[in-house]
Every structure is written in structure tokens, then in C-alpha cells.
N, C-alpha and C positions, 0 to 999 in steps of 0.2 A: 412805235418807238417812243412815241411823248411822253408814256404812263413812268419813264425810269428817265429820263436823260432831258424834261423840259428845267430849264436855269441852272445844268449842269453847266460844268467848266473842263472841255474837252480839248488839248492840243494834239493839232499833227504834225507829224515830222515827214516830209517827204525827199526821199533821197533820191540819188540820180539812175533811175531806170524806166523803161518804158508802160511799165503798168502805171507810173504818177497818173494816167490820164483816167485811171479807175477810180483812185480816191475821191477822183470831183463828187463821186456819187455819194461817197461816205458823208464826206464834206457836208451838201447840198440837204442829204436827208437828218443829218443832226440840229443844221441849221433850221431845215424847216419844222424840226419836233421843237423845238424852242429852247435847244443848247447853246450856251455860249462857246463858242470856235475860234481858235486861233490857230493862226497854220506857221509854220516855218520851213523856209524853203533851203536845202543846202546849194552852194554854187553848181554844183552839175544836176540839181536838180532842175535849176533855172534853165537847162538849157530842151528840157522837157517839156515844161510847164511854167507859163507866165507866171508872173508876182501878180500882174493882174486880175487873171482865170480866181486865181487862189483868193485875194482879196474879195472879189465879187462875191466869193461862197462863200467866203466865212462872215462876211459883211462887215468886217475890219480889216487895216492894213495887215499885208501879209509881213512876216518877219524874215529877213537875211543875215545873211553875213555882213552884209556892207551896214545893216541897220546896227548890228551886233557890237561892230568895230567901229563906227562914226558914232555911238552915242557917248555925250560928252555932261550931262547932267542926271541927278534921279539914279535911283538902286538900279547896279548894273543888270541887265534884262536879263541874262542868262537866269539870274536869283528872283527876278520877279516873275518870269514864267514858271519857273522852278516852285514858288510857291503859290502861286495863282492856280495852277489845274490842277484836278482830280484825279484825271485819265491822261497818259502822252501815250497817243497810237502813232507808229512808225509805219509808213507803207509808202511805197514799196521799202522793204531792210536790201541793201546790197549787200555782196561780201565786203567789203571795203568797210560800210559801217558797223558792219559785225562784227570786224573784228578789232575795231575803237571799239567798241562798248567793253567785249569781252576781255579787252585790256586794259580798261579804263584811261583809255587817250581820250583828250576834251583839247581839241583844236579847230571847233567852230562852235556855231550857236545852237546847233541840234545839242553836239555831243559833251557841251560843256553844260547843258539846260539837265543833260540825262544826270548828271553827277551834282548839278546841285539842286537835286529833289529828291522827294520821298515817296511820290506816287508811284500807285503801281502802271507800267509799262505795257503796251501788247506790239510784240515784234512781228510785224508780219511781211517775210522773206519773199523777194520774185528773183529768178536771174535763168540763165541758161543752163541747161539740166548737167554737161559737163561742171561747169562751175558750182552747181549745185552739189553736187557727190565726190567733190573732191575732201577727201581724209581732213585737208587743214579747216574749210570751208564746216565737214558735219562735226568736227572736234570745238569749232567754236559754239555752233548749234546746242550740240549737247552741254558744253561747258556752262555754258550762261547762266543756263536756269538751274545749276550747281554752286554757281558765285553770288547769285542773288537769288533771293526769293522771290523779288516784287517785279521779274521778268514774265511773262505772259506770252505763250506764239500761237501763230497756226502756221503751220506748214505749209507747202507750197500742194498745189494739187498736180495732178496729171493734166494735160493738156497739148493744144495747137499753140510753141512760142511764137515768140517774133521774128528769129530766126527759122521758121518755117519747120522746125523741130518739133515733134511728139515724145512726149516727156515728161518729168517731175520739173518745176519751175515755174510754174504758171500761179500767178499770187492768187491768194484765197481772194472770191466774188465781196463784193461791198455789204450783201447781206449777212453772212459769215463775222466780217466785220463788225458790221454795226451790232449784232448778236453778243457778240463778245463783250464788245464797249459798256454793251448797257449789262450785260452781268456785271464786271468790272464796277460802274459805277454802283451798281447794286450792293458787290460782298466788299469792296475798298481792298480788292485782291487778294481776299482770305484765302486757301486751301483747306476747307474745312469737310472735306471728304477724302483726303489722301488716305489711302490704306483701304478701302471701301469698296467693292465689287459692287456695279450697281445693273440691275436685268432690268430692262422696260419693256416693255409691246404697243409698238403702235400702228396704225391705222386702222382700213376695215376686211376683213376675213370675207372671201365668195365658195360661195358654193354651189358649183356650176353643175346646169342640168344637162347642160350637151354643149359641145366648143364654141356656139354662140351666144349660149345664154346661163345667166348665174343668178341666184340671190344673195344680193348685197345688202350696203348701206353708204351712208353717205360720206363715213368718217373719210377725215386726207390725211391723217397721220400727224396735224401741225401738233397737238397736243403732248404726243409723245414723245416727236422730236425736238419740243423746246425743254421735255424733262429730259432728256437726252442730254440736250446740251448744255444745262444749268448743271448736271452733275459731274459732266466731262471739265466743264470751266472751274469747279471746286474741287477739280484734282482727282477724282473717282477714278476707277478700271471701268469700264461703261462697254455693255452689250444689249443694243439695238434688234432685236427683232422686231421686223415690220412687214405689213400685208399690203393691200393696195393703197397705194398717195396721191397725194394729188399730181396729176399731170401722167400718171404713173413714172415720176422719177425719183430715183432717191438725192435729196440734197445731201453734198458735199461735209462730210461733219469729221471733224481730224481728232485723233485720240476716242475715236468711237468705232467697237468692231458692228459691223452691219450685216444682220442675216437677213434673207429674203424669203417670205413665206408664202402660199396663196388661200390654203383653204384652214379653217380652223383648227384641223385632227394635224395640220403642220406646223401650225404654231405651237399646238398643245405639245408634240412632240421634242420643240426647238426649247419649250420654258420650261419643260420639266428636265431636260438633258441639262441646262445652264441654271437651275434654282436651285441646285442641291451647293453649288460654292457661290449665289449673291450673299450680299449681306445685305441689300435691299432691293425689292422685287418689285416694280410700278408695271399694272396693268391699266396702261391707258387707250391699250385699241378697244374696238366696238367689234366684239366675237359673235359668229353666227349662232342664234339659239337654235336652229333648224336644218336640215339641210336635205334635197334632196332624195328620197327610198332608192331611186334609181337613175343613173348615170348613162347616157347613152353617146356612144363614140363619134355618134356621127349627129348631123342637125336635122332634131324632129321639124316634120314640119308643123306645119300652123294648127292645120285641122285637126293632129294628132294628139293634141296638148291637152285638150277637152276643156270642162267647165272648171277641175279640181288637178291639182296636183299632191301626189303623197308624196308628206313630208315626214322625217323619222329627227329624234332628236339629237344635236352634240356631245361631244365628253363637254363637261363645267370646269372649265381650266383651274379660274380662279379658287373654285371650291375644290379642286384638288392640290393645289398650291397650298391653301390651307389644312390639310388634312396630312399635307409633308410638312410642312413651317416649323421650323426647330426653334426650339427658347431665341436664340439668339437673333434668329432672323426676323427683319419687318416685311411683310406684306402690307402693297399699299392697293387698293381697288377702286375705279370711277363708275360714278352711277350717272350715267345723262336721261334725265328726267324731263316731263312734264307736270305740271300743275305742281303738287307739291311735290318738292326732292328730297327733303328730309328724312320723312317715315320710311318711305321703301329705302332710300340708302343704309339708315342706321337697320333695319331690316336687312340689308347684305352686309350688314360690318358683323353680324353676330353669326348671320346663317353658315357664314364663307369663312367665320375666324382671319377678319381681318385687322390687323393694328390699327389701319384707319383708310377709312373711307374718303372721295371724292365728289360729292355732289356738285353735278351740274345741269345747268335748264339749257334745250337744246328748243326750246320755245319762246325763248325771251332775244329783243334784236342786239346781234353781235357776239352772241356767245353759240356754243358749241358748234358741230360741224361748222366747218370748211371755213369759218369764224378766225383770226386773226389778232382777238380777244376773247376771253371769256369772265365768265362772275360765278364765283363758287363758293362751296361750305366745308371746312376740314372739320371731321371727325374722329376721336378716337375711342376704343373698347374701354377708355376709362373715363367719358364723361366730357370732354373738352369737344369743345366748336369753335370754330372761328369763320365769321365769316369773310370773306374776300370783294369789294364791290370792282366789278367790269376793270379789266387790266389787260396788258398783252400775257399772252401765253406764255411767254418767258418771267416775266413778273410773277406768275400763277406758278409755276416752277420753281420758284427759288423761295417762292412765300412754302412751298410743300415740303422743300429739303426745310426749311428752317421746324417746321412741322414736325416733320421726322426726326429731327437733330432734337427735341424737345420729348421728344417718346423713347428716344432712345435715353436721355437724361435722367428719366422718369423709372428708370427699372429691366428696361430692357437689355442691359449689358450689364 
């Protein structure tokens, strides 16, 4: 989180519902990346969550209603918060505050802070799944980011409520969050892939010898799920194919369709079904170059396995992507390397006919697999590099659409 959000200027707004007790985490880890935090608390959210809790994490007084209304000197706070932050994250959004925003009522300190600022907002919704799917409740939902531009959500996910209900209502996890936030402070709320179908592939492809045993690799897919979501946050159509992850689960990702694949010849088949309508194609999984001559149903055993195993080769996704890639479209392809990354990548940006290449060292500490950061090189078929020093995955993300926004500037539309 530090690489995007250290001496930012981040406020939250937390309203009166029972996931306030999640945000501590949003809170706690922007604090500790080395953001500046301010929190405001509404009256019923105080009865959730102390002024105290809040204070403590953000490591300044928390702000109320009663601070809102007793101040008696100095630019009134509503206008100084208002233009003090960068970022105002809402979480939990009730319906109650949805539907002040979306009517532009300003009858406390949250809702009068929303109206006298310019930063971009991220709403992010919890409540009980009836109240969730009520007509007036999804009409506000929808309306919002119709009435303004500089509104930002995540949806609520499926889940175990409070009321003991399974359902849609369950506020987006704090990772989710803080994801967003640092896009957010990253683009200052742009939408600058609206209209843009975007195809990515991540993790790593198995290719199993028998129901116990496969050849893999290491990838967890964090790479292609933070391009994932650096394009979904700039407003993109975004489709997710992915192989194995880490933990084998798929993170939670809202405005992202999510296919699930296992062996490489499923992927190839899932990216060439969905590349003929992207308008940009990120191949960031690690695809099997090899795969088993023969598949056996049941578990060889040990002794059977011998000194060698034959191996027969895969379809080359990437170089067949390139061999369909229409004028208009961009392919983009990752090379994870040792020793030098350079030669052999720019070596796959011509062989594969790709727009631009990914170098990365998957031998250097902190970067590539299962890594949380990485440090990379953008290349493209006309000459340009840039390199990238050690960032979060999501930084490496929004540095590549910017990338791609720049090739595409260059001739490609």
C-alpha cells in the first residue's frame, strides 16, 4: 500500500451500520502506509463505533456532528475537510445516506463535506439484503453515478449478514477497499477506459499427470488481478480469466466477469472465444510450455513413474492472439525472467506480434511470483521502454494502462 497512498490525504466517512467495525482495518492500514487519515463519525454511527476506536486509527481527533455544530472560530470544517482530501471513502454507505447524497440533502458533517468538495468519492454500500434490492434503494444506486461523475462504488458482495441472512449486503472486505482508494488517489477519479472491453489472464495453468499430480508453477494470479482491477476502476468492461491462485480462491472483484480455468488448452480456448470483441488483451498468467503425452484416470503409483516422463508441447496462446490481433486491437504479453529480461522479452514483442511487452525478474527480492510488488520494463514494437522501480502490483497496473493509453495515442486508433 505505501508505494500510492504514503502523505496522501485520505477521509472516511462512516455511517450507521454494523460493518463500521471493518473499516478500522481500512483506517489502521492507510495509517500505517503513511497516509494522512481523517475520519468522521455520523450520530448513528457513534452508536457502532467510538470517536475514540476512530481517533486512535487515524491518529487525530475523530470528527462529529457535535464538533461540526460547536465550532465557533476558523473556515467552517465542512469546507475545510472539503478541501483538505484527496480521497472521501464512505463505508459502510447506508440507504438513509444514499439517498442524501443522491439528492443532495447536506444535513450533517458527512453530507454537507460531500457537497462542499471536489474530490472523487468511493461509496461503498452494506445493509440487509431486503433493503438492499428494494426498487427505491437500486434506483438511488444506479442514479448516483448518473448525477455525478466523481462518485466511485463497490457493491456489496454475497455473504453471512448480521441478521443471520445469506445474501447480497455484506460490505466489500477492506482489501477491496484500500485497492480502490489507492487507484483513486492514483488516476484523481479519471475514467479513462469507459468504452473499452478489457481481456486479461491470470495465474498459473496445470497440467495434470493423474488426479494427484500436475505440472505447474508458481504464479497466484496477484499480477493479473491487480490489472484486473486497475482497468475495472478506470471504468473498462473487464474479463478475468484465471487458472490457479493463490489459496486456490478467487478474490471478490465487482464490475469484473470472472472465468475459471485449469489447464492451459482451457484457457487458450476461454481467450480466443473473448479476443475477437477486447479492445485490449493483458496476458499476465504463467502458461504451461509442456504438458503431459499422457493422462491417466486414476493415481500412478510411485514405481510406475520411472526416471523420465514424456512430455508433448502446448498451443502458444499468446502467439496465436497475435496471429488474430486486428489493427485496432492492443496485445499486451509478460516475460518473467532471469538474469537479463530485456533480450528475450523484446525477442517475444516481435516473435508474438505484440504491441508491448512486460519484463519481469522473477529472481530479484520482492518481485514476481506470489510477490505483492514487483519492478518492471514496458516495451513497445516502436522503440519506447520505460522502466518501472519495485512498486505494488497495482501501481505496475495503472503505470501499464497509462502505457497502453500512450500506444494507443501513437497510431493505433
Amino acid at each position: 500500500m505505501n508505494f500510492m497512498v504514503k502523505g496522501r490525504r485520505v477521509l472516511i466517512g462512516i455511517t450507521g451500520g454494523i460493518a463500521a467495525y471493518k473499516v478500522c482495518e481500512v483506517i489502521s492500514s492507510l495509517a500505517k502506509a503513511g497516509a494522512e487519515v481523517r475520519g468522521i463519525l455520523t450520530k448513528s454511527a457513534e452508536k457502532f463505533i467510538t470517536p475514540l476506536t476512530v481517533t486512535t486509527l487515524c491518529r487525530h481527533p475523530v470528527y462529529t456532528d457535535e464538533s461540526f455544530w460547536g465550532r465557533e472560530s476558523g473556515k467552517p470544517l465542512h469546507i475545510e475537510l472539503g478541501e483538505w482530501a484527496e480521497v472521501f471513502v464512505i463505508a459502510p454507505l447506508t440507504a438513509n445516506t444514499l439517498a442524501k447524497l443522491e439528492w443532495g440533502i447536506a444535513d450533517n458533517l458527512l453530507t454537507s463535506t460531500v457537497l462542499a468538495s471536489t474530490m472523487p468519492i468511493l461509496l461503498v454500500p452494506a445493509m440487509n439484503t431486503d433493503m438492499w434490492e428494494q426498487p427505491t434503494v437500486q434506483r438511488n444506486w444506479q442514479q448516483i453515478f448518473k448525477i455525478c461523475s466523481r462518485y466511485h462504488g463497490i457493491s456489496p458482495d454475497i455473504g453471512v449478514l448480521a441478521c443471520d441472512r445469506l445474501g447480497v449486503g455484506r460490505m466489500a472486505e477492506p482489501s477491496e477497499i484500500l485497492a480502490y482508494t489507492e487507484s483513486l488517489l492514483y488516476t484523481d477519479g479519471k475514467r479513462d477506459l469507459i468504452g473499452k472491453k478489457v481481456l486479461i489472464s491470470a495465474g498459473g495453468t496445470r497440467e495434470y499427470i493423474d488426479p494427484a499430480r500436475f505440472i505447474g508453477n508458481p504464479s497466484t494470479g496477484k499480477m493479473g488481478i491487480a490489472v484486473a482491477r486497475a482497468a475495472a476502476h478506470r471504468g473498462a468492461e473487464v474479463t478475468l480469466v484465471h487458472a490457479a491462485l493463490e489459496n486456490g480462491v478467487m478474490t471478490f472483484l465487482d464490475n469484473v466477469k470472472t472465468i475459471a480455468v485449469t489447464s492451459a488448452e482451457q484457457m487458450r480456448q476461454t481467450m480466443l472465444e473473448y479476443h475477437a470483441d477486447a479492445d485490449i488483451t493483458v496476458m499476465a498468467a504463467a502458461v504451461a510450455d509442456v504438458k503431459p503425452a499422457e493422462y491417466s484416470t486414476e493415481k500412478l503409483p510411485k514405481k510406475t513413474l520411472g526416471a523420465s516422463l514424456p512430455l508433448v508441447p502446448v498451443p502458444d496462446i499468446l502467439a496465436e492472439l497475435g496471429e488474430r490481433k486486428q489493427p485496432h486491437q492492443i496485445l499486451v504479453g509478460f516475460a518473467a525472467q532471469t538474469g537479463d529480461i530485456v533480450s528475450p522479452a523484446r525477442q517475444k514483442l516481435f516473435e508474438k506480434k505484440l504491441d508491448i511487452i512486460v519484463a519481469n525478474p522473477i529472481d530479484q527480492p520482492n518481485s514476481g511470483f506470489g510477490s505483492d510488488t514487483n519492478q518492471v520494463i514496458f516495451a513497445d514494437a516502436i522503440g519506447r521502454k520505460v522502466t518501472l522501480p519495485l512498486a505494488s502490483k497495482l501501481h505496475v497496473a495503472h503505470h501499464l494502462f497509462d502505457f497502453i493509453r500512450t500506444t494507443i495515442f501513437t497510431g493505433k486508433e
